[in-house]
RODREN-427741 format. One record per residue (C-alpha): residue number from 1; x, z, y; chain; residue in three letters. Coordinates in nm, 4 decimals, always signed. Layout:
<pts>
n xx zz yy chain res
NUM X Z Y A ALA
...
</pts>
This chain:
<pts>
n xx zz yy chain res
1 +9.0487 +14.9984 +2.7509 A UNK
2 +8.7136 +15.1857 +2.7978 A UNK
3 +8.6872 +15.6054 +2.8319 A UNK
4 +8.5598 +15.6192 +2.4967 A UNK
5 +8.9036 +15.4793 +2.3908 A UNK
6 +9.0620 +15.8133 +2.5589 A UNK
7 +8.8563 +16.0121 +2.2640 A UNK
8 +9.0257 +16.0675 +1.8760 A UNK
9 +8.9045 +16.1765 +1.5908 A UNK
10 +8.9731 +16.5898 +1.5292 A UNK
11 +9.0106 +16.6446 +1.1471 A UNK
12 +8.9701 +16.9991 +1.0611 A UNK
13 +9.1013 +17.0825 +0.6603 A UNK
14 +8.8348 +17.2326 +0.4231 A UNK
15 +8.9148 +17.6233 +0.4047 A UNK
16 +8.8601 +17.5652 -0.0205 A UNK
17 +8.5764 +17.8252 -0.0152 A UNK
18 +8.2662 +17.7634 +0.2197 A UNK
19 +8.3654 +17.4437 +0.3470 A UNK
20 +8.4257 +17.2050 +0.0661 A UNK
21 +8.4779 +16.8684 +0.2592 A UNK
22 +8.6887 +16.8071 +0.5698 A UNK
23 +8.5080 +16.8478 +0.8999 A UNK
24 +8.5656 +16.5490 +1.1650 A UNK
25 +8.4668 +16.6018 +1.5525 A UNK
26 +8.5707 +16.3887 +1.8509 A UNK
27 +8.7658 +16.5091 +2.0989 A UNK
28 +8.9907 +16.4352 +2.3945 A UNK
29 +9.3392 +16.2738 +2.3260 A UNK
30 +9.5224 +16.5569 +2.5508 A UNK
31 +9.8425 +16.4517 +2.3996 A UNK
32 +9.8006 +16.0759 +2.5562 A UNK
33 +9.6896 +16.2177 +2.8767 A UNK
34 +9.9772 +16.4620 +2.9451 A UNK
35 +10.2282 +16.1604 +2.8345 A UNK
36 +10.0418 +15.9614 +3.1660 A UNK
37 +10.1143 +16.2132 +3.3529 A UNK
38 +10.4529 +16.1103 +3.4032 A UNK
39 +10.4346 +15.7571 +3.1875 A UNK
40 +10.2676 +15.4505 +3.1940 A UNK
41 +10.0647 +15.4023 +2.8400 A UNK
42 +10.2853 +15.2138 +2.5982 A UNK
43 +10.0022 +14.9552 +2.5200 A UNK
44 +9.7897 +14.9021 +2.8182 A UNK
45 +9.8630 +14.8732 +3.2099 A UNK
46 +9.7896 +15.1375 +3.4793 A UNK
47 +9.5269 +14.9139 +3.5931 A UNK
48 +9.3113 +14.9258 +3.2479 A UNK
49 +9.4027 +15.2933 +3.2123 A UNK
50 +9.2913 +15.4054 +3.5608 A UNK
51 +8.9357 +15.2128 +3.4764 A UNK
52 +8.9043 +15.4150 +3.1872 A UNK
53 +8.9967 +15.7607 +3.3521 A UNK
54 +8.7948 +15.6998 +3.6666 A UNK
55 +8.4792 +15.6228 +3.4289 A UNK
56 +8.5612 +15.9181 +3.2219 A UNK
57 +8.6114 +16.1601 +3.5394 A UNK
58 +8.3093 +16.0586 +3.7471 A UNK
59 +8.0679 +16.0650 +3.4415 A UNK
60 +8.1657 +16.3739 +3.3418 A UNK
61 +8.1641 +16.5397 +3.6907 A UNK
62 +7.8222 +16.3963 +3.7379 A UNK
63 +7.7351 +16.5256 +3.4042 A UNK
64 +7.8391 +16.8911 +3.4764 A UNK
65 +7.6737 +16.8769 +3.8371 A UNK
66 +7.3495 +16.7610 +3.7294 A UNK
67 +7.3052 +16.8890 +3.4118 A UNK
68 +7.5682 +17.1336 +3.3185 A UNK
69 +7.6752 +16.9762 +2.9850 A UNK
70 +7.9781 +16.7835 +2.9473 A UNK
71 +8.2031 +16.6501 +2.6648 A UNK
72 +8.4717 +16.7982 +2.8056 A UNK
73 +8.6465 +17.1558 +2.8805 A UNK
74 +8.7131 +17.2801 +3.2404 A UNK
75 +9.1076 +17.2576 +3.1110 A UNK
76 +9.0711 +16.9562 +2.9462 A UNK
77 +8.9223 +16.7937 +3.3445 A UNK
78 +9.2272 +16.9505 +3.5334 A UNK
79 +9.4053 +16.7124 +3.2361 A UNK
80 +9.1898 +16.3963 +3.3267 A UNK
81 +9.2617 +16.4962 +3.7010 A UNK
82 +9.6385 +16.5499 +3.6742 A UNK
83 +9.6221 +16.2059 +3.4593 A UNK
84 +9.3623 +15.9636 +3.7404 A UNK
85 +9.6001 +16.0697 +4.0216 A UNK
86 +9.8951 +15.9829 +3.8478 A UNK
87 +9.8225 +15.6791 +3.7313 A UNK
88 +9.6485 +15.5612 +4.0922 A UNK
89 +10.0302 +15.6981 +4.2868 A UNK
90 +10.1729 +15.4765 +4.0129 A UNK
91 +9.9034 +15.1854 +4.1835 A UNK
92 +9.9624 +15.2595 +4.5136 A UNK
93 +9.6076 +15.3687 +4.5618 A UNK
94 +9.7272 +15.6935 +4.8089 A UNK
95 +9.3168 +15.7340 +4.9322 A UNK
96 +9.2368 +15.8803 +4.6288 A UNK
97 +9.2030 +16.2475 +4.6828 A UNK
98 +8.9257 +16.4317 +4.5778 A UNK
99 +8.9053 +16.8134 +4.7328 A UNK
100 +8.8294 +16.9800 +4.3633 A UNK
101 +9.0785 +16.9441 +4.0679 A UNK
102 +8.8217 +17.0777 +3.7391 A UNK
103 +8.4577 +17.2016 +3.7077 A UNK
104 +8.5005 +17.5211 +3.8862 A UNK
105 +8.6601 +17.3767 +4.1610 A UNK
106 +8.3644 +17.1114 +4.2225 A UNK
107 +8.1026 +17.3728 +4.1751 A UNK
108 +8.2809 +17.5547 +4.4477 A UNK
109 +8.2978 +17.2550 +4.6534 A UNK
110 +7.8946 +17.1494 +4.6506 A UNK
111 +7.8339 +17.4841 +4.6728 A UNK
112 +8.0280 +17.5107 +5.0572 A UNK
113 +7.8760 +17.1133 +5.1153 A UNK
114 +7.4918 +17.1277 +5.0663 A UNK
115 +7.4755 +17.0977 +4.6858 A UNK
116 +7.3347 +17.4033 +4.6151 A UNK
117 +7.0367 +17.3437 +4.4227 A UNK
118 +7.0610 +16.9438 +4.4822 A UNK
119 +7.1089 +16.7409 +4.1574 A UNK
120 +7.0928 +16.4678 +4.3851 A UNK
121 +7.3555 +16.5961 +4.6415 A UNK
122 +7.5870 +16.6583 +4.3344 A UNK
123 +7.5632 +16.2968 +4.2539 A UNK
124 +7.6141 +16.1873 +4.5643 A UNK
125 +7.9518 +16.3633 +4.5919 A UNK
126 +8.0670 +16.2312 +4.2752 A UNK
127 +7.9944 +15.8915 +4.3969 A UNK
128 +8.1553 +15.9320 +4.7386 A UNK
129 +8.5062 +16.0458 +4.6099 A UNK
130 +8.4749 +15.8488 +4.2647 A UNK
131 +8.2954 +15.5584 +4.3386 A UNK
132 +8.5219 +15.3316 +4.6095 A UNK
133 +8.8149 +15.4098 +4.3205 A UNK
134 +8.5791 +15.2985 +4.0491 A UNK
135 +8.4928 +14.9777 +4.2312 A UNK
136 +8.8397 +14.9292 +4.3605 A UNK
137 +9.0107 +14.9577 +3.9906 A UNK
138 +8.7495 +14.7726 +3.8356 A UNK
139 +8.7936 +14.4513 +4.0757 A UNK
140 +9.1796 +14.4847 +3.9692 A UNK
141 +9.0991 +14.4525 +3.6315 A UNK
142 +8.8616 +14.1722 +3.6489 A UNK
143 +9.0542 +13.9384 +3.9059 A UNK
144 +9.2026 +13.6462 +3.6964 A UNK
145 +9.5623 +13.7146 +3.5245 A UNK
146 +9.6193 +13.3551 +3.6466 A UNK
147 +9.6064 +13.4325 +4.0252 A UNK
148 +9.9439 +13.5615 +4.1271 A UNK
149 +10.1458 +13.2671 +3.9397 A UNK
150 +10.1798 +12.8972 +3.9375 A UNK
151 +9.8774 +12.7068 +3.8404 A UNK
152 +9.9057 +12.3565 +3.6890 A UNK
153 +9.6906 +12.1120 +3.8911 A UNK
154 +9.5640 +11.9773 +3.5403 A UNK
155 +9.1728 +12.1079 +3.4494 A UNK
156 +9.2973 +12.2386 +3.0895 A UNK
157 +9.3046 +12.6386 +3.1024 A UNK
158 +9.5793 +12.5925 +2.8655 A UNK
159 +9.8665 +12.3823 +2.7708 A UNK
160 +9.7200 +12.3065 +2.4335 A UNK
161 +9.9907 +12.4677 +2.2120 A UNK
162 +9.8753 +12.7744 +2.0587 A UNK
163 +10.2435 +12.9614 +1.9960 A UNK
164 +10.3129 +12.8544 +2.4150 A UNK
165 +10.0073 +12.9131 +2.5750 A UNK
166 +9.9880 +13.2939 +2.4038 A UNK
167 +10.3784 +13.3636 +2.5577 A UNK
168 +10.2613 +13.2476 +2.8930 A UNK
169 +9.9304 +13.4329 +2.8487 A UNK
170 +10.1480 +13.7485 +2.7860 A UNK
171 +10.4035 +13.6110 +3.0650 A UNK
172 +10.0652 +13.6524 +3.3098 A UNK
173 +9.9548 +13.9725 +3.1902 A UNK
174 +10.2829 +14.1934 +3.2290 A UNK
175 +10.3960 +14.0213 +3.5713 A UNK
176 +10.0152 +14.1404 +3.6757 A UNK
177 +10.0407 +14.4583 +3.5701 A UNK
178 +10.4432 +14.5423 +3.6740 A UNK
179 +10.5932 +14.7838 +3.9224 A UNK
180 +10.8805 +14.9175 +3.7704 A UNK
181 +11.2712 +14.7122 +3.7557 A UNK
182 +11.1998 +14.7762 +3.4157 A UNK
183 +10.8426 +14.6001 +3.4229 A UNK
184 +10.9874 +14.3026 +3.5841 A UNK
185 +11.2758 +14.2886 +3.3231 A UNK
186 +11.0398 +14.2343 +3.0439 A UNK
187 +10.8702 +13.9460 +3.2540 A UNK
188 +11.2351 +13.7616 +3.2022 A UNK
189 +11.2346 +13.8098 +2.8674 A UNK
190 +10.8602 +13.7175 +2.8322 A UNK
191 +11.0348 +13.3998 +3.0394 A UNK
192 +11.2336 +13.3518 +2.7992 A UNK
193 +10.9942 +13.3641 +2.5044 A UNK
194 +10.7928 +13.1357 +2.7176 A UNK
195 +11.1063 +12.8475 +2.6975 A UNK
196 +11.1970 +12.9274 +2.3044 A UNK
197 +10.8463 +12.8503 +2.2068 A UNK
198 +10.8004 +12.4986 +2.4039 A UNK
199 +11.1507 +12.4280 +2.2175 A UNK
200 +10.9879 +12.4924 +1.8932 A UNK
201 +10.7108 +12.2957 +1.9633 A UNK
202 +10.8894 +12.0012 +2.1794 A UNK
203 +11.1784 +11.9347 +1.9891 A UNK
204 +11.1892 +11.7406 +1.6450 A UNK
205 +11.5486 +11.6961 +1.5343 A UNK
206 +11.4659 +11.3508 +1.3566 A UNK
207 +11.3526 +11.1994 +1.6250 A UNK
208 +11.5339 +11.3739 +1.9406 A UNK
209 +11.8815 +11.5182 +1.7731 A UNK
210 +12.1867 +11.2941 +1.7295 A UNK
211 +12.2604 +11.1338 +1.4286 A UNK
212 +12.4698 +11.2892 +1.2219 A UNK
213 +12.4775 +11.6541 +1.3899 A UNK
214 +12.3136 +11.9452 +1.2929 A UNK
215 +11.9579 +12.0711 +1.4074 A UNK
216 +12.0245 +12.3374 +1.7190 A UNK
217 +11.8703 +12.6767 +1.6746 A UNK
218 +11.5528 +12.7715 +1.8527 A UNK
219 +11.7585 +12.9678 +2.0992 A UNK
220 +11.9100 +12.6760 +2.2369 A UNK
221 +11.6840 +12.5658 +2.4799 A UNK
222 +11.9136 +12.3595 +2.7496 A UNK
223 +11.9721 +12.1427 +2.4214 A UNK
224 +11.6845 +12.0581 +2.2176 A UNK
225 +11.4805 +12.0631 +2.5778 A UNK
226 +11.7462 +11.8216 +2.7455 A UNK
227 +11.7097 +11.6090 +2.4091 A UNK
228 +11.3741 +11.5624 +2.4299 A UNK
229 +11.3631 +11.4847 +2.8025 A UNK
230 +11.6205 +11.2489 +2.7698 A UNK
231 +11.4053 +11.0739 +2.4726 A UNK
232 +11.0791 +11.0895 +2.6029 A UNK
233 +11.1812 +10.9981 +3.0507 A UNK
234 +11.4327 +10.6962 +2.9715 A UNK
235 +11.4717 +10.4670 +3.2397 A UNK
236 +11.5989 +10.4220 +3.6006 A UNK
237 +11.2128 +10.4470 +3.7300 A UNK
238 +11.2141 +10.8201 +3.5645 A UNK
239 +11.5776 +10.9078 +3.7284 A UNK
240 +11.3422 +11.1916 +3.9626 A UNK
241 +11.1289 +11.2880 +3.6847 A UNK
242 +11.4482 +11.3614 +3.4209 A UNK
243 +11.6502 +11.5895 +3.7517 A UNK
244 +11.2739 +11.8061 +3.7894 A UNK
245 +11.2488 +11.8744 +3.4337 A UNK
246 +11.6512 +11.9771 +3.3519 A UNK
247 +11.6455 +12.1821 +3.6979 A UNK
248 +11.3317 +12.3832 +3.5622 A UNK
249 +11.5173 +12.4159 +3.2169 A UNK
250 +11.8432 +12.5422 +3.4373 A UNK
251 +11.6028 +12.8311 +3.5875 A UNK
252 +11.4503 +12.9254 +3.2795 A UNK
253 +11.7799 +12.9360 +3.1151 A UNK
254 +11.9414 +13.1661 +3.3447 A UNK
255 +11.6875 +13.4053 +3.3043 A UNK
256 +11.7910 +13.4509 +2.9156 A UNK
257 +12.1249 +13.5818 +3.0754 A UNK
258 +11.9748 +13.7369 +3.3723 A UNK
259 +11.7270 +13.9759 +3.3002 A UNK
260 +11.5208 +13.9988 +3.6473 A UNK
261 +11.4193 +14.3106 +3.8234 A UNK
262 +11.2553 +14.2792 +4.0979 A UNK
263 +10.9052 +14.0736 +4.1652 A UNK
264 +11.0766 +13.7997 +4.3422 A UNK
265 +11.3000 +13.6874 +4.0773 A UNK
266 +11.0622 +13.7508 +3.8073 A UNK
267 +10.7658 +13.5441 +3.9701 A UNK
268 +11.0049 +13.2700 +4.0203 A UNK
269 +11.1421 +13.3142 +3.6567 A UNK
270 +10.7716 +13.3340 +3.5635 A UNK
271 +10.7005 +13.0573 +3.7851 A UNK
272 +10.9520 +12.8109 +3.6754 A UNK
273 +10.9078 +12.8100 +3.3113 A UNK
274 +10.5429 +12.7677 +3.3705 A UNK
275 +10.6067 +12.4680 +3.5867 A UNK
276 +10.8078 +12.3543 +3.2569 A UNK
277 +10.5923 +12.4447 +3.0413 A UNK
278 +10.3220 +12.1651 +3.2008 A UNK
279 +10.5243 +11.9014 +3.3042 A UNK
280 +10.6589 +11.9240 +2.8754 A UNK
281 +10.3035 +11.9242 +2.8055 A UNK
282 +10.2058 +11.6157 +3.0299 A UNK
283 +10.4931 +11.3721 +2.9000 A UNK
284 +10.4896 +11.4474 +2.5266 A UNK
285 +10.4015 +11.1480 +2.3908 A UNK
286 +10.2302 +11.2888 +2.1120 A UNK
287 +9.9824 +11.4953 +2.3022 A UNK
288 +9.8662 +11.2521 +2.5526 A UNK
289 +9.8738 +11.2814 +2.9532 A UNK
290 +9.6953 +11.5860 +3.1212 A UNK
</pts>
């Protein structure tokens, strides 16, 4: 999510007389900007969102200070205002409060603080109330979706199953990104999609299903999981192996009828069925030892 995302295409319908052909301008998505006002964007977090506004804001404050043009109205910065404070309450990022809310308001403002007739004094105030929130965001969004959750102790960035390691790479993203008993309801069900997926991928009926019986559905998971732990850790020696593996399955599966909502339970949902996820990955036969 970049500022330039924040722009759409304005499609303006030929009038049939002088205008023959449809005329197409960019302009500012208002309509997205007054939904984040009081919402968090449908598809990306607060985080990636307040990167893009605080980009779009401080350029185009700059812009107007130093050379009076911007791509923007004065209504349509109030909007991108309204929007950037939002979305940082929504962080938790309480320092951010500029003393101007549009163009008018910041020309008043360098005017009273020793910007008259200082392009460079203009961009310095821009960078003092935009720049620590610039920084700030943009060292949210780059810090590593892996670092609040479980990390294997194997070198592999991945489990090596495509259809697992994208669940657990959405499981990451939305437990980084959540606030909201809401957010951390989806992370159980991402949990969950996280456990269905290793029993698609684990589980071959031919080999660990009973004779006889019917395949279990993908749903299943305490079943075709069990199965295949029961196949592929036989033996006394693997006794302490076979309980760490089915109690990891018996956290994971409560989450498919326990929807968490709070961090706590959702990091340890989160936590647990990566946990599974690896130690699946490190005894399946087929796909060697990590």
């Amino acid at each position: 999510m970049r500022s330039h995302d924040l722009f759409v295409e304005i499609r303006v319908p030929s009038d049939g007389l002088w205008n023959m052909e449809d005329t197409v301008s960019t302009g500012l998505d208002e309509e997205r900007l007054e939904y984040l006002v009081g919402h968090r964007d449908p598809e990306c977090s607060d985080v990636e969102m307040g990167v893009a506004l605080a980009h779009l804001a401080s350029d185009e404050f700059e812009e107007y200070g130093t050379a009076g043009k911007t791509s923007i109205s004065d209504d349509q910065a109030e909007l991108v205002m309204k929007a950037l404070r939002a979305v940082t309450k929504r962080l938790g990022i309480l320092a951010f409060d500029p003393p101007f809310r549009d163009f008018p308001t910041f020309r008043t403002y360098w005017g009273k603080n020793g910007g008259y007739g200082s392009w460079q004094a203009r961009r310095e105030m821009v960078d003092e109330h935009f720049g620590p929130l610039r920084r700030l965001l943009d060292e949210r969004e780059a810090k590593p979706l892996r670092s609040t959750l479980a990390e294997p102790i194997s070198p592999r960035p991945t489990v090596g199953w495509p259809g697992v390691d994208e669940e657990i790479f959405e499981l990451r993203r939305h437990f980084e990104s959540a606030v909201t008993e809401q957010d951390y309801s989806n992370v159980g069900n991402d949990a969950v999609a996280v456990v269905e997926a290793l029993s698609r991928v684990v589980y071959v009926h031919a080999i660990h299903g009973t004779p006889g019986s019917p395949e279990p559905a993908i749903n299943q998971t305490k079943d075709r999981l069990g199965r295949f732990i029961e196949f592929s850790l036989s033996g006394s020696e693997n006794a302490a192996l076979r309980k760490l593996a089915r109690a990891a399955i018996e956290v994971a599966q409560e989450t498919k009828h326990r929807r968490s909502g709070d961090r706590r339970s959702a990091g340890i949902a989160a936590d647990s069925v990566i946990l599974l996820a690896n130690i699946l990955r490190r005894i399946d036969p087929d796909q060697g030892a990590g």
